[in-house]
ZAMARGU-4260 file (C-alpha; in steps of 0.2 Angstrom, whole numbers, plus 5000, padded with zeros to 4 digits):
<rodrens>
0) 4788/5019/5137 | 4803/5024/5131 | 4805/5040/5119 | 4813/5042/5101 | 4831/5050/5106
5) 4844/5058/5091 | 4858/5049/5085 | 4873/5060/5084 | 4884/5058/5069 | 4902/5066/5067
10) 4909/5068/5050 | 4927/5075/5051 | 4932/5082/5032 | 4945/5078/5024 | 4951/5064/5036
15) 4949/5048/5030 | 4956/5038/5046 | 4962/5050/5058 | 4951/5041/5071 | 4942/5025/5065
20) 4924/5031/5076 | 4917/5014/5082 | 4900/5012/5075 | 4891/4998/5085 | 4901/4995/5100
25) 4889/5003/5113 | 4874/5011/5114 | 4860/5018/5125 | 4841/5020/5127 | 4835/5034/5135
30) 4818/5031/5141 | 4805/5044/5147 | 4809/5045/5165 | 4828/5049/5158 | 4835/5034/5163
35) 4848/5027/5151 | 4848/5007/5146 | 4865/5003/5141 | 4869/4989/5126 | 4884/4983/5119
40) 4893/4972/5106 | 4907/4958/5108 | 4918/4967/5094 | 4938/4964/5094 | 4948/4980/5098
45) 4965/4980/5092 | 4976/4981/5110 | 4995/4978/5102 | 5003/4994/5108 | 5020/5002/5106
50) 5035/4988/5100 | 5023/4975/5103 | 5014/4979/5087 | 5031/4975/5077 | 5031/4957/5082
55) 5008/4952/5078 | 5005/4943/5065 | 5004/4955/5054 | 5009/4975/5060 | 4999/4982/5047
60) 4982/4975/5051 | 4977/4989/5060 | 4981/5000/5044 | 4976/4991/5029 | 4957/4994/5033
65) 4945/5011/5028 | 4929/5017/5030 | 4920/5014/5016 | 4913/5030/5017 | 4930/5040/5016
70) 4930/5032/5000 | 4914/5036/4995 | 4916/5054/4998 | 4931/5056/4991 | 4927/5049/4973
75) 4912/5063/4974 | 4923/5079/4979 | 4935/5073/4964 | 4920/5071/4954 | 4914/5089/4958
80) 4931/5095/4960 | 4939/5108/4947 | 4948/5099/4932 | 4966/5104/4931 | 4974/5091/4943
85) 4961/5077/4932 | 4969/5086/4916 | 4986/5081/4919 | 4982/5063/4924 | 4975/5062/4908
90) 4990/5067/4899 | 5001/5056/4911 | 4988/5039/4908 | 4986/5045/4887 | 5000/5035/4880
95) 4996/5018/4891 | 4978/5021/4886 | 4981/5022/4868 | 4989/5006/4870 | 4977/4995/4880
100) 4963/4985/4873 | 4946/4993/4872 | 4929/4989/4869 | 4916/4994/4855 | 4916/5011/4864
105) 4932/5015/4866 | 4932/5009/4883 | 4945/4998/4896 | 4936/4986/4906 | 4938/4986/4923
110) 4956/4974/4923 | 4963/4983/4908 | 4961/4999/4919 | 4967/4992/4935 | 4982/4985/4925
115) 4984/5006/4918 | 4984/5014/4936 | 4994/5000/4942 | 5007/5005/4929 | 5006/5024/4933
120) 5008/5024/4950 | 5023/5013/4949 | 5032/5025/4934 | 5027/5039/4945 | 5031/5034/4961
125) 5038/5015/4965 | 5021/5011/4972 | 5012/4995/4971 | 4993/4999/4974 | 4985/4987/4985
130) 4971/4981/4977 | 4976/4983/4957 | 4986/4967/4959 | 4977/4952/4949 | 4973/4940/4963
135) 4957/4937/4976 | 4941/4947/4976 | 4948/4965/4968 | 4946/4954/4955 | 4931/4944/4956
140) 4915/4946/4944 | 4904/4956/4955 | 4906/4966/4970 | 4893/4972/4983 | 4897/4981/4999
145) 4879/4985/5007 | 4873/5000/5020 | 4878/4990/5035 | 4897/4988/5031 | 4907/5003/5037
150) 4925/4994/5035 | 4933/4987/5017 | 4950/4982/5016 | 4962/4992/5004 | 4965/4978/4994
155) 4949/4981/4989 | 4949/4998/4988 | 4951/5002/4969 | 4938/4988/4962 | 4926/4997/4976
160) 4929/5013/4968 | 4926/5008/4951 | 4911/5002/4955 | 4904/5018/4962 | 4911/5028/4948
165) 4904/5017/4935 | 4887/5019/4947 | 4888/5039/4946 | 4892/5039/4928 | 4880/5026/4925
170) 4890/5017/4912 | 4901/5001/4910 | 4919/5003/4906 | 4933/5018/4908 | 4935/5034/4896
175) 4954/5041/4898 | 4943/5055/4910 | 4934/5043/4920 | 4950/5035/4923 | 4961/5050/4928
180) 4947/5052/4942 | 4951/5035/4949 | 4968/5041/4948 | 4965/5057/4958 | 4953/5050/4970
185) 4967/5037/4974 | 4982/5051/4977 | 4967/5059/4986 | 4965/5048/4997 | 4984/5042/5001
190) 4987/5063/5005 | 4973/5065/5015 | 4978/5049/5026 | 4994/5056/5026 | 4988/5071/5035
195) 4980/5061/5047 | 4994/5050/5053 | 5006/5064/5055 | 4991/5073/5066 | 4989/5057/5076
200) 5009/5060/5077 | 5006/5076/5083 | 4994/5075/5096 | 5002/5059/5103 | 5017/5068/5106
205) 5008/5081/5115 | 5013/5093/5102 | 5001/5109/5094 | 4996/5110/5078 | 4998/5129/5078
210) 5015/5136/5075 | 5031/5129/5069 | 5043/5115/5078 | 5060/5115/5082 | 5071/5103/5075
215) 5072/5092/5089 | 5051/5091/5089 | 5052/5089/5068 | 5065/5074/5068 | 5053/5064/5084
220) 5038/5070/5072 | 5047/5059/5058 | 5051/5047/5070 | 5038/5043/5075 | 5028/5043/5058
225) 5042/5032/5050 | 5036/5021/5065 | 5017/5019/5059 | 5022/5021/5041 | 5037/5007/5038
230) 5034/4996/5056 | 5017/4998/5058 | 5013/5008/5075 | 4996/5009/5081 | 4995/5027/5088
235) 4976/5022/5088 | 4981/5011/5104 | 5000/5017/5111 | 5002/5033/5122 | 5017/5042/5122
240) 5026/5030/5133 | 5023/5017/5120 | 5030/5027/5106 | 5046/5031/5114 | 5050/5014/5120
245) 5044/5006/5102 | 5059/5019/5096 | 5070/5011/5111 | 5066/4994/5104 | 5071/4998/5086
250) 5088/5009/5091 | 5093/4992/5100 | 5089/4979/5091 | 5086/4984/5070 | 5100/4988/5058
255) 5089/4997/5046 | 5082/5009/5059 | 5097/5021/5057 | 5096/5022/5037 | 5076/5024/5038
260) 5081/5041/5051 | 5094/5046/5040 | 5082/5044/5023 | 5071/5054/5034 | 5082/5069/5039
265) 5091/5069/5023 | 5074/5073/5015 | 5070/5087/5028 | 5086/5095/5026 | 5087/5093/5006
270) 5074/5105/5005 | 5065/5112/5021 | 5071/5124/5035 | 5075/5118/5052 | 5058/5124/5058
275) 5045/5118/5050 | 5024/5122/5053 | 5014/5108/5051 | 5008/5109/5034 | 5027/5109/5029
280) 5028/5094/5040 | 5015/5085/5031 | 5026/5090/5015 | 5042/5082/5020 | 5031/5067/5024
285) 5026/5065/5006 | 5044/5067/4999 | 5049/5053/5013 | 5035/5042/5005 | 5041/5045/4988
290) 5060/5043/4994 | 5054/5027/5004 | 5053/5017/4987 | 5068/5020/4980 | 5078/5016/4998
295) 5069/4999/4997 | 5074/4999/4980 | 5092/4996/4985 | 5088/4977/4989 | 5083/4975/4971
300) 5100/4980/4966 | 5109/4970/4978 | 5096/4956/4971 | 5104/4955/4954 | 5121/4960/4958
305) 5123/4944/4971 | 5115/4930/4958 | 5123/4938/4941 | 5141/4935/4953 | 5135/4916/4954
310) 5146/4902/4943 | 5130/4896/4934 | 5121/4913/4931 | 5117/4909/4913 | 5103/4920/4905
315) 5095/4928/4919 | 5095/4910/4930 | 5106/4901/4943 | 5105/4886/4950 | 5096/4886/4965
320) 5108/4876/4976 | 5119/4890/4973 | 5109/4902/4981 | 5110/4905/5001 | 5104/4918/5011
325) 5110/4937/5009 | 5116/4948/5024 | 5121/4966/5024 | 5120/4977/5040 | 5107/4988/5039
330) 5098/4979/5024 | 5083/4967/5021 | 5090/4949/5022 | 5087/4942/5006 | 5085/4923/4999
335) 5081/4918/5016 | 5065/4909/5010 | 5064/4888/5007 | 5062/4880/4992 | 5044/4878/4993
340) 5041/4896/4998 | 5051/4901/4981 | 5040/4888/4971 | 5022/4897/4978 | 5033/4913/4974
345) 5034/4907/4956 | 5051/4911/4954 | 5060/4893/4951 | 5062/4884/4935 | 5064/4863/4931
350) 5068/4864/4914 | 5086/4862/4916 | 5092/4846/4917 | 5104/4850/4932 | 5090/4854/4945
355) 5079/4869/4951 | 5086/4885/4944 | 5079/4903/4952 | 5075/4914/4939 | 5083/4932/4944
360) 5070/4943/4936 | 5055/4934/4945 | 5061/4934/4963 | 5066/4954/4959 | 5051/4954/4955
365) 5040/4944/4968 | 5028/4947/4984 | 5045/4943/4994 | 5054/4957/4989 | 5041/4971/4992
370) 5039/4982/5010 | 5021/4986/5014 | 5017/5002/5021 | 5004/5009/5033 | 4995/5018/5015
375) 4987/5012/5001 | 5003/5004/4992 | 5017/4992/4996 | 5034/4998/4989 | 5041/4985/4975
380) 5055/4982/4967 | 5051/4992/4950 | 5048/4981/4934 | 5061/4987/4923 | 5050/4977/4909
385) 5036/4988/4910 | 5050/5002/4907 | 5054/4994/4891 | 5038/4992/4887 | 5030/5009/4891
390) 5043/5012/4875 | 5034/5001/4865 | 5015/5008/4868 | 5020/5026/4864 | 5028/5020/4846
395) 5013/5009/4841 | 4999/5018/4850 | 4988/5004/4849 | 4985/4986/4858 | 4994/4975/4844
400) 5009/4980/4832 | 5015/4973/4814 | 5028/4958/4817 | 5040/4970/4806 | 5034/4986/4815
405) 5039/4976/4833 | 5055/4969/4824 | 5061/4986/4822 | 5056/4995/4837 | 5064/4980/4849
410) 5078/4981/4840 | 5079/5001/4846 | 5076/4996/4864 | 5092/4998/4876 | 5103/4982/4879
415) 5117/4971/4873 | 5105/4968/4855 | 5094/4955/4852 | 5102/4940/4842 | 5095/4936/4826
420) 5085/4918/4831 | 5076/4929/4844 | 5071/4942/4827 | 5066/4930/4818 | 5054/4919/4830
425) 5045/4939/4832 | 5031/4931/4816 | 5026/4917/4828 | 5019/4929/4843 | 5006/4934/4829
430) 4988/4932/4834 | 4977/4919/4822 | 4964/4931/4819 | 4971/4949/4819 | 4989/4946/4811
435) 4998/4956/4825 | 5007/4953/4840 | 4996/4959/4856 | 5009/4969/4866 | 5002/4964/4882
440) 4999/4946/4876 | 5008/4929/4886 | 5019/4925/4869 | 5026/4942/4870 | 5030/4940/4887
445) 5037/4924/4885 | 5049/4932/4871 | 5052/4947/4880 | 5059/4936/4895 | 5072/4927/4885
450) 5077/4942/4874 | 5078/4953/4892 | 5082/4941/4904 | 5084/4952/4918 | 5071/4965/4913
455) 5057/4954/4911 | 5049/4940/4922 | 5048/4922/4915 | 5026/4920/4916 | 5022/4906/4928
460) 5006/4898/4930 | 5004/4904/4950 | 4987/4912/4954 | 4991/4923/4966 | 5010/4927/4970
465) 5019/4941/4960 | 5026/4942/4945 | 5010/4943/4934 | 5012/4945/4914 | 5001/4959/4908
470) 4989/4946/4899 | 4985/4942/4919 | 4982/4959/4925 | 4968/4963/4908 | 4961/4949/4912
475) 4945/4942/4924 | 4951/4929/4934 | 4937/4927/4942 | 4947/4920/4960 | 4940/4920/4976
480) 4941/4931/4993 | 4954/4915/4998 | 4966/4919/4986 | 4966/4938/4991 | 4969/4934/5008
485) 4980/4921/5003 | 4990/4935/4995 | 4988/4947/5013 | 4994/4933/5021 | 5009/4933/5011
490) 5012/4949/5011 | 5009/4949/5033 | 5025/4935/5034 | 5037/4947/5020 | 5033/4961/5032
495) 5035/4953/5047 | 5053/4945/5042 | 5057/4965/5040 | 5050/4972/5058 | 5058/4958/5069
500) 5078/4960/5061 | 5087/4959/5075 | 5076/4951/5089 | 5061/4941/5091 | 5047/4946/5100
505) 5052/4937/5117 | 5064/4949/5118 | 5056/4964/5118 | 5058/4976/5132 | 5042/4976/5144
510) 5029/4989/5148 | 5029/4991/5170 | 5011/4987/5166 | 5004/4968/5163 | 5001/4968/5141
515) 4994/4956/5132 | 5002/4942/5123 | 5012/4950/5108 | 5006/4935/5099 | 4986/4941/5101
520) 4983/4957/5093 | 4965/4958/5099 | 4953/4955/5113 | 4935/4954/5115 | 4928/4968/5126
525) 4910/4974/5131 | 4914/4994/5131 | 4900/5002/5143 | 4906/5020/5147 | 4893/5022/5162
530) 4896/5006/5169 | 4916/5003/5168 | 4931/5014/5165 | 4940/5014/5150 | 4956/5006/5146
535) 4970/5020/5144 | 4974/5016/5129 | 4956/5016/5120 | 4955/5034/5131 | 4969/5040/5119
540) 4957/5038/5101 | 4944/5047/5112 | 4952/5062/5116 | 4962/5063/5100 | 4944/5063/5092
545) 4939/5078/5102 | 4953/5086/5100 | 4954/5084/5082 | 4936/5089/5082 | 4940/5106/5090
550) 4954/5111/5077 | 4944/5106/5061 | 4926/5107/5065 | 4912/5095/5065 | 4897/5090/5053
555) 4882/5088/5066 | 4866/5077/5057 | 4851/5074/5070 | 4839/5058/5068 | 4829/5047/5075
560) 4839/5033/5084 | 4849/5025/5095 | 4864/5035/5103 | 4878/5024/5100 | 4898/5030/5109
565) 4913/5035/5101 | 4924/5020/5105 | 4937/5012/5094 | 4932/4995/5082 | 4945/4994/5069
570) 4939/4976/5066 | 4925/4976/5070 | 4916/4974/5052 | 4929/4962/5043 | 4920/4946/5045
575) 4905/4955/5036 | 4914/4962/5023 | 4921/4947/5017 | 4905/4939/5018 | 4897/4950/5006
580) 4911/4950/4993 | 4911/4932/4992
</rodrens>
């Protein structure tokens, strides 16, 4: 008769996704004569290492999932945490807050919220939240994530933390506190991944935490993060080796390779010493982050400055048989998209007689012309709209404004001046009942398209591509878990057009050792520790576990169950979180 054995569970503070701990891929029964049954799962393990990770599907796979209880625990230790760094959140979402629609208790619902985070995180740092965008489940009427799944997809990240806080605060709707703590659980959780891919760095590259680096170590530290960070790298699966011949692979074959290493020493240099510990590390990580968006931002330039040149650019449009693609060494290649691909874009036009025109401010605008990241954010072009209109809420501190009060404060905003036919059509934006004009309304987005042309984006009737009018972000759309992976889809091809400049994934210098197909980013396995030996590659995830384990010390909770290993399963819960979202 078998005996009631404890179940081990390790909690490691503080990092969110060092280490992605399978839960259910092997286990064993000890029975009372102390032989141990083994079990196992068929659970997909992600087995692309080194370059051949550039060239999957989609590179960021492997990244764009966390535990769901990370995410638990860190909306509770900002809950509990002192209020200062809450205070100035406040102060930074105040002005956007006053502005936003409420309801009977002074509340934002939970679009109007996502649309006022979306919009500070993009002032303050050229980030595009995954998740805060206005497509697929994040924006579905319910949500439910049960006990059993350990795995959510960023992208569903913020609607799963609103959710708890609304839970803990036992309350619908978000005060301008409850939503600085959404803010600060979010920076929360992108520093404390931070800190765990530069650690995964570290211990990949054999180096010590303790102590400072030499130059030579700090610039293969940055590296190799800008590898995992801008390409995607699974450290989770590559071994040294890997990493060195994934940086082979992009000093050969990709232009933007040297900018991205000279963003990255530039930074370090700006502002660090040549030496650097690894707290100060993880600093210049941050700043590279921040400096990432703006390096991107470049190809939104280039965006208007190539169509504006165009013989039939004509308020913010050009014909689209005009346009062809964009090369520039080093750069993204732009316009390199077919006409279908811009119409699901929603960046095209047919109301000129002449034929398709490609309306500038939308493409700068669209899915096509973002870079994702191994974090929580994609880097976008930035909406200069939202600019102009960040001016607008802190003059009328409310949702709607007086057609004269609008008049005057458009008339301050910079630009060549607004003509007097565009004035006066101001009086017809008004709302039926209220008499105003809703400053985040379709009819002033529409008007503020055709009096900005390149600012603002034209609003299309596309459910799930950039650019979305503010109207669309407030509101519940209701879509489904198709159209949000409809949009990671998209976003999966934009990337992959990035990682594979240069070469395609045929060409890819070889490992000695047999690899997978690059096109197959998993296999099924059966890991039994006592019955086979472990690939070397899932042997790195185990020792960098221990390892880490050592260096920040363990959580150890005892209970009756089964022992289950310490094997990687990064996808190992997908299918079932999407299940219980739909």
């Amino acid at each position: 008769m078998a005996c009631c054995i404890h179940r081990v569970l390790i909690v490691l503070a503080g990092i969110p996704s060092l280490v992605q701990a399978a839960d259910d891929m092997a286990w064993g029964d000890v029975s009372a004569d102390g032989s141990l049954e083994t079990h196992s799962l068929d659970v997909p393990v992600a087995t692309a290492v080194g370059a051949e990770n550039f060239f999957i599907e989609n590179p960021m796979d492997s990244h764009d999932w966390t535990h769901t209880s990370v995410v638990r625990k860190t909306l509770l230790a900002e809950l509990r945490a002192s209020s200062a760094k809450v205070a100035v959140l406040e102060e930074e979402l105040r002005p956007i807050f006053s502005a936003m629609p409420k309801d009977a208790g002074g509340r934002l619902n939970n679009g109007t919220a996502r649309y006022a985070l979306h919009r500070l995180f993009s002032a303050k740092h050229g980030w595009s939240i995954k998740g805060l965008q206005p497509a697929g489940a994040a924006w579905a009427t319910s949500l439910s994530v049960t006990p059993d799944v350990k795995d959510v997809t960023k992208y569903m990240v913020p609607t799963y933390l609103q959710q708890l806080l609304s839970a803990q605060l036992r309350v619908e709707g978000f005060d301008l506190h409850s939503l600085a703590i959404l803010a600060a659980a979010m920076e929360h959780l992108i520093h404390a991944e931070t800190e765990s891919y530069v650690y995964s760095v570290f211990t990949t590259l054999g180096l010590p935490i303790p102590g400072e680096r030499t130059e030579k170590e700090v610039d293969e530290v940055l590296d190799a993060f800008m590898m995992v960070y801008a390409f995607g790298l699974n450290l989770d699966v590559s071994v040294l080796e890997d990493v060195q011949k994934a940086r082979a692979q992009l000093e050969r074959w990709h232009s933007g390779w040297p900018q991205l290493q000279s963003l990255a020493r530039n930074i370090r240099s700006a502002s660090f010493a040549r030496e650097l510990s690894f707290p100060e590390i993880v600093q210049v990580v941050e700043k590279i982050q921040e400096g990432y968006a703006q390096w991107q931002g470049k190809d939104c330039l280039r965006v208007k400055e190539e169509l504006m040149a165009k013989p039939s650019h004509r308020d913010g449009h050009v014909q689209l048989s005009e346009v062809s693609s964009s090369h520039a060494m080093g750069r993204r290649s732009l316009f390199t998209e077919s006409a279908e691909e811009l119409e699901k874009l929603g960046v095209l036009s047919t109301a000129s007689d002449t034929g398709s025109q490609l309306i500038i401010s939308n493409y700068v605008n669209s899915q096509s012309m973002c870079l994702s990241t191994a974090s929580f954010y994609t880097a976008c072009c930035i909406n200069e709209c939202e600019g102009l209109l960040a001016r607008l809420e802190r003059e009328v501190a409310a949702p709607s404004a007086e057609p004269n009060q609008l008049a005057k404060l458009m008339a301050a905003l910079p630009g060549p001046g607004l003509s007097e036919a565009l004035v006066q059509e101001i009086p017809s934006l008004i709302d039926q009942d209220s008499g105003l004009v809703s400053l985040h309304g379709r009819a002033l987005a529409g008007w503020m398209h055709r009096a900005f042309p390149l600012e603002c984006p034209a609003p299309n009737s596309h459910k799930v591509t950039n650019p979305k009018t503010p109207d669309e972000w407030i509101g519940e759309s209701g879509l489904q878990v198709q159209e949000l992976e409809e949009m990671m889809s998209e976003t999966a091809q934009v990337l992959k057009r990035y990682t594979t400049m240069g070469k395609s994934g045929e060409e890819i210098p070889r490992n000695d050792d047999p690899l997978p197909d690059p096109s197959i980013d998993v296999v099924r396995i059966h890991p039994t520790p006592l019955e086979q030996e472990q690939p070397r590659h899932l042997l790195v995830s185990i020792f960098r576990l221990a390892a880490m384990s050592s260096m920040m010390g363990l959580v150890v909770i005892a209970g009756k169950s089964h022992l289950r290993s310490g094997l990687l399963a990064t996808r190992g819960h997908k299918d079932k979180v999407f299940k219980d979202f739909v």
